[in-house]
C-alpha positions as CSV (number, residue, x, y, z in Angstrom):
1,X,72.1,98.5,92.1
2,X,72.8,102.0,92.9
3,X,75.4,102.6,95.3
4,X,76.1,106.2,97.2
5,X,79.8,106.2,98.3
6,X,81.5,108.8,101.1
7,X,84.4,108.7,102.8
8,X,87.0,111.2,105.6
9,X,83.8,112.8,107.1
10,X,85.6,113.4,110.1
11,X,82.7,113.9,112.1
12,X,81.2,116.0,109.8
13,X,78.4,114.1,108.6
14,X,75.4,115.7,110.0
15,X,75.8,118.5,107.5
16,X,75.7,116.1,104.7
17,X,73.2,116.2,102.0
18,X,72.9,113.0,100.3
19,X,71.4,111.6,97.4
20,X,69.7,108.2,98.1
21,X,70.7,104.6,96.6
22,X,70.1,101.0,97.7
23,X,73.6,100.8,99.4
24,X,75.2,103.2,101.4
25,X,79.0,102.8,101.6
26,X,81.6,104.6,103.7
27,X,85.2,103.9,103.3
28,X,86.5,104.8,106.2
29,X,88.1,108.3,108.8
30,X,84.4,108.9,109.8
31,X,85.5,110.5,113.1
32,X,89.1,111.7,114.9
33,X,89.2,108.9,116.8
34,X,87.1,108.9,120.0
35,X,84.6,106.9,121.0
36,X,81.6,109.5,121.6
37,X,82.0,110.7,118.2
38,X,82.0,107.2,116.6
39,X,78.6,106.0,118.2
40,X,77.5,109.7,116.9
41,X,78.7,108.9,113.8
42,X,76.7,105.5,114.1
43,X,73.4,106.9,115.2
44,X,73.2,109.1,112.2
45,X,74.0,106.4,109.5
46,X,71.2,104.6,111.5
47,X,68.7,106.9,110.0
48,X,69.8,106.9,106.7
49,X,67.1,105.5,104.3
50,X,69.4,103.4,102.2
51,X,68.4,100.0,102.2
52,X,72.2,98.4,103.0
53,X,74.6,100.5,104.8
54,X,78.5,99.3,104.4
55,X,81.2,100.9,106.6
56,X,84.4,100.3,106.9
57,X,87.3,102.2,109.1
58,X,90.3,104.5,108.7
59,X,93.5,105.1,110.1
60,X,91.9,107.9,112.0
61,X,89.0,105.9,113.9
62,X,91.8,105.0,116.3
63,X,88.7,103.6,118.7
64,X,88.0,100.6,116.5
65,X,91.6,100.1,116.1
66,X,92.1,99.3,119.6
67,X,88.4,97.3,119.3
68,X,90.3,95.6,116.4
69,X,93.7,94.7,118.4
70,X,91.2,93.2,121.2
71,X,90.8,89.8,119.2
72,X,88.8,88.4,121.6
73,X,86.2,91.5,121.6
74,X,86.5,92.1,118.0
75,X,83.1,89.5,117.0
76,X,81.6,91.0,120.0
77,X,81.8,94.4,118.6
78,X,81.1,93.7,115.3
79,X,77.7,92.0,116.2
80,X,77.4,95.1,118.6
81,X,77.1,97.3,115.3
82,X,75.3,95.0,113.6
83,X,72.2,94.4,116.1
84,X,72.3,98.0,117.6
85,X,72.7,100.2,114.2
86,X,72.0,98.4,110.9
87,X,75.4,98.9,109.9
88,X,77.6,96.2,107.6
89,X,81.0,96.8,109.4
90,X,84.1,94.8,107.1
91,X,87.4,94.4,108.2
92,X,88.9,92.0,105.9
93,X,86.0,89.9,105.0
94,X,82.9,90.3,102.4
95,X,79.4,90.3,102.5
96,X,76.7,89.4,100.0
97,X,74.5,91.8,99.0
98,X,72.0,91.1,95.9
99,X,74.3,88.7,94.2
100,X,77.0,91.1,94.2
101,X,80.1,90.2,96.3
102,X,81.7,92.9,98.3
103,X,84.7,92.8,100.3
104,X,86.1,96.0,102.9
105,X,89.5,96.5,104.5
106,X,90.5,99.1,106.6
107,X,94.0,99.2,106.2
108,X,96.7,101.6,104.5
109,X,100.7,102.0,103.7
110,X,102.2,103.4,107.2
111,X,102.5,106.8,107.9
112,X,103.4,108.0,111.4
113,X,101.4,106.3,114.0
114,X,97.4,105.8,113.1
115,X,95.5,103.2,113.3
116,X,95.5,100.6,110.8
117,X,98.6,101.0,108.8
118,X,100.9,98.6,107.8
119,X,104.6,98.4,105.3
120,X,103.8,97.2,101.2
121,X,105.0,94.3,102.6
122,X,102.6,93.3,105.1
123,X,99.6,94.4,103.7
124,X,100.8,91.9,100.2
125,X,99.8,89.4,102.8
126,X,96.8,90.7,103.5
127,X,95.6,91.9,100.4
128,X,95.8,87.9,99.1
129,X,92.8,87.5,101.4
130,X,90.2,89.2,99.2
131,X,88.5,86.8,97.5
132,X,89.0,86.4,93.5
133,X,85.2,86.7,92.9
134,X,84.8,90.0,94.5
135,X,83.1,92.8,92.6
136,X,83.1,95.4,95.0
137,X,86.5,96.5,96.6
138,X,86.1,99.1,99.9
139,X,89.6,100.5,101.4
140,X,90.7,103.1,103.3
141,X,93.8,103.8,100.9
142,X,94.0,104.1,97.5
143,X,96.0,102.0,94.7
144,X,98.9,103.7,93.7
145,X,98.5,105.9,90.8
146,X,94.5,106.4,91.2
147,X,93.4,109.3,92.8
148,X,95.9,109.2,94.9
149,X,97.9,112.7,94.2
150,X,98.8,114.7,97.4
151,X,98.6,118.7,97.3
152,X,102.4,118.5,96.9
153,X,102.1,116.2,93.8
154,X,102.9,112.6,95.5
155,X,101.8,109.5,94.6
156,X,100.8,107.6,98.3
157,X,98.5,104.8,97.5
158,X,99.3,101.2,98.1
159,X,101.7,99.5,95.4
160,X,100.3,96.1,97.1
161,X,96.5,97.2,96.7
162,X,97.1,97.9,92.9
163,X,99.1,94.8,92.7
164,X,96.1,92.8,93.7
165,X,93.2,94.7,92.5
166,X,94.8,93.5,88.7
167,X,94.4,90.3,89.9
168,X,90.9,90.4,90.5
169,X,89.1,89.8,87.5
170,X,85.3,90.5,88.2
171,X,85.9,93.8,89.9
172,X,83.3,96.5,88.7
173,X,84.3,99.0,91.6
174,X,86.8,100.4,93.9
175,X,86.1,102.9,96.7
176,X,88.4,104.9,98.4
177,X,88.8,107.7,100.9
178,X,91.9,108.6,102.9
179,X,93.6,111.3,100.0
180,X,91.4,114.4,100.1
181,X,93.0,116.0,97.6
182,X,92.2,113.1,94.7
183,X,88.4,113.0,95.3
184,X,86.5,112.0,92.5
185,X,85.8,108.9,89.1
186,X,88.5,107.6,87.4
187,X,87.8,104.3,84.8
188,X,91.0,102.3,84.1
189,X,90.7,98.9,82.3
190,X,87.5,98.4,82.6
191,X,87.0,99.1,87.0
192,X,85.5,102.5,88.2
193,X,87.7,104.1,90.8
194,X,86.2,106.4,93.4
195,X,87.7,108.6,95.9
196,X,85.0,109.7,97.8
197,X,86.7,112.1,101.0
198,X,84.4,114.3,101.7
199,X,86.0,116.7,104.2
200,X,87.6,119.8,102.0
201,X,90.3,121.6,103.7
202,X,90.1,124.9,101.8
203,X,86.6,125.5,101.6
204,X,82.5,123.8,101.2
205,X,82.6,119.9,101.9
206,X,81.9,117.7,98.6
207,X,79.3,115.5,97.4
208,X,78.5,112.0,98.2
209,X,79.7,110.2,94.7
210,X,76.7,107.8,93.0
211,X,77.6,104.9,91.2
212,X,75.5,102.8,89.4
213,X,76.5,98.8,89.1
């Protein structure tokens, strides 16, 4: 199974170029928060050829975080995308695809006041949720110490996501977003990391990242 994984398009994604794979993944920040540029956002990965599309949110797709805070809407909404635009949407729970379990959250450590963001301490709680037998791990944020370096040389990934993940002992994968400045493939202990944020701040957007399981 090839998957092609992007992430923090930020409503850029109709100038994207991508590659082609049987799963499509996007971990999250696909818009700035509103709701026009979120079905936009929708419509397009609608036309994508991949074969399984996988999408989960970030902290700055503040619209499906109030969708998300709505309890009783959120099933609503969630068969909404599934019926009107092929999409897979997670938030905290897995899907099945080709014998290979995946499992999305959208969630990262707090910073100021976006959507989906929570203190080490509540998302430990929530990170216990993903299954053990899951292969393929989608968040917004990532672990700490992977590909998570800011521009000023911090470290801002979740100690409770990393905590976890070294629990899980079938994971192939780990997809990312949310730190632009630590795109890109890391391999520790036998699990491929990506950060795959697409939007570039200082100059020509980069590449959707291919992964082969």
């Amino acid at each position: 199974m090839q998957l092609e994984i992007i992430s923090d398009t930020h409503g850029k994604h109709e100038f994207l170029t991508l590659k082609g794979a049987d799963v499509l993944v996007h971990c999250g920040d696909f818009s700035h928060g509103g709701r026009e540029e979120i079905i936009s956002f929708l419509e397009w990965l609608s036309e994508q050829e991949h074969e399984h599309k996988i999408l989960i949110a970030g902290n700055h797709d503040r619209w499906l975080g109030e969708m998300a805070e709505m309890e009783e809407l959120k099933e609503d909404f969630r068969n909404f995308v599934f019926r009107s635009y092929g999409v897979i949407y997670l938030h905290d729970d897995s899907v099945l695809i080709d014998d290979i379990n995946f499992y999305g959250s959208p969630y990262s450590v707090t910073f100021y006041s976006w959507s989906f963001m929570e203190s080490e301490e509540e998302l430990t709680k929530r990170y216990k949720n993903i299954p053990d037998n899951t292969q393929v791990l989608l968040t917004h944020t990532p672990v700490r110490n992977i590909l998570d370096k800011t521009s000023k040389g911090e470290y801002v990934g979740s100690k409770a996501l990393g905590h976890r993940v070294s629990e899980l002992e079938h994971l192939q994968l780990h997809c990312c977003g949310h730190i632009h400045d630590s795109y890109g493939v890391m391999d520790v202990e036998g699990v491929t990391y990506v950060n795959a944020s697409i939007e570039n701040w200082y100059g020509k957007e980069k590449e959707s990242i291919v992964v082969r399981l």
